[in-house]
N, C-alpha and C positions, 0 to 999 in steps of 0.2 A: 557423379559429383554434383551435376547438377540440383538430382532429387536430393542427395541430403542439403544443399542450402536450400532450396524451398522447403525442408524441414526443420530447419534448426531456425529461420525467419516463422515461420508457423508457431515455432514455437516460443520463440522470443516476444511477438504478438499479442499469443496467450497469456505471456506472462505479464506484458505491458496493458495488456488490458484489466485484468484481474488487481495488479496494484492501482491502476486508474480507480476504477471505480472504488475501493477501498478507500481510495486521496479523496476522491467527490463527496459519499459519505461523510467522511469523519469533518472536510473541511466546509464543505455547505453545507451538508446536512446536519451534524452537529452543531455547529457552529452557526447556523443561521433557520435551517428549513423546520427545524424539531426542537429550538431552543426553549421554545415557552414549556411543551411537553416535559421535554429534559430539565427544567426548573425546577420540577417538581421533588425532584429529589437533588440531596443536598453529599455531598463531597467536601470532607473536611470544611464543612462550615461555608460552603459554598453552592451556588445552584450547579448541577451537573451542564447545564449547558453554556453557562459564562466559561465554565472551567473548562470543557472544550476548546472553546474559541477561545480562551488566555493561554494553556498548558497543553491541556490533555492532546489537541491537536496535534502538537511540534515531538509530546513522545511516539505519538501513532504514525509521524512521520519519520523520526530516527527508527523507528523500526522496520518501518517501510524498505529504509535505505538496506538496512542489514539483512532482510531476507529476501530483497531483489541480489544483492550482491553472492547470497549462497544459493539461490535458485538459479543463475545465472552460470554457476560456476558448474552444477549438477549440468546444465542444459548444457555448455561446453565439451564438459567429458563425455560428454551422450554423444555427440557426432564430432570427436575427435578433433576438436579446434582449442584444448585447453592450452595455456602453456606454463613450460616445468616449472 
């Protein structure tokens, strides 16, 4: 029992670090670290990196939420702690 909760915490981890860095990305880095570059091209009449940091961010975020919530649900049934 032991070993699979330090696996399923292992992998939870994984998964929490993987969306992290995707959230730092899009939300600093888009949105702040790369915006001048990301200017340069235009999205619907807009700089791609304002649009980031107005929109683009919060859909990159709603998706975030949605495929943390079905990776999460995979990692569950993987060591037997889903429920019905």
């Amino acid at each position: 029992m032991e070993n699979n909760a330090a696996g399923y915490w292992k992998a939870t981890l994984s998964l929490l670090t993987k969306i992290m860095i995707v959230w730092f990305l899009v939300s600093y880095g888009a949105g702040i670290l790369f915006a001048d570059v990301l200017n340069t091209i235009h999205l619907g009449g807009y700089p791609l990196g304002f649009w980031f940091a107005q929109q683009g961010s919060i859909y990159v975020f709603i998706a975030l939420i949605f495929f943390y919530a079905k990776k999460m649900g995979e990692i569950d049934r993987k060591f037997d702690v889903h429920e019905e």
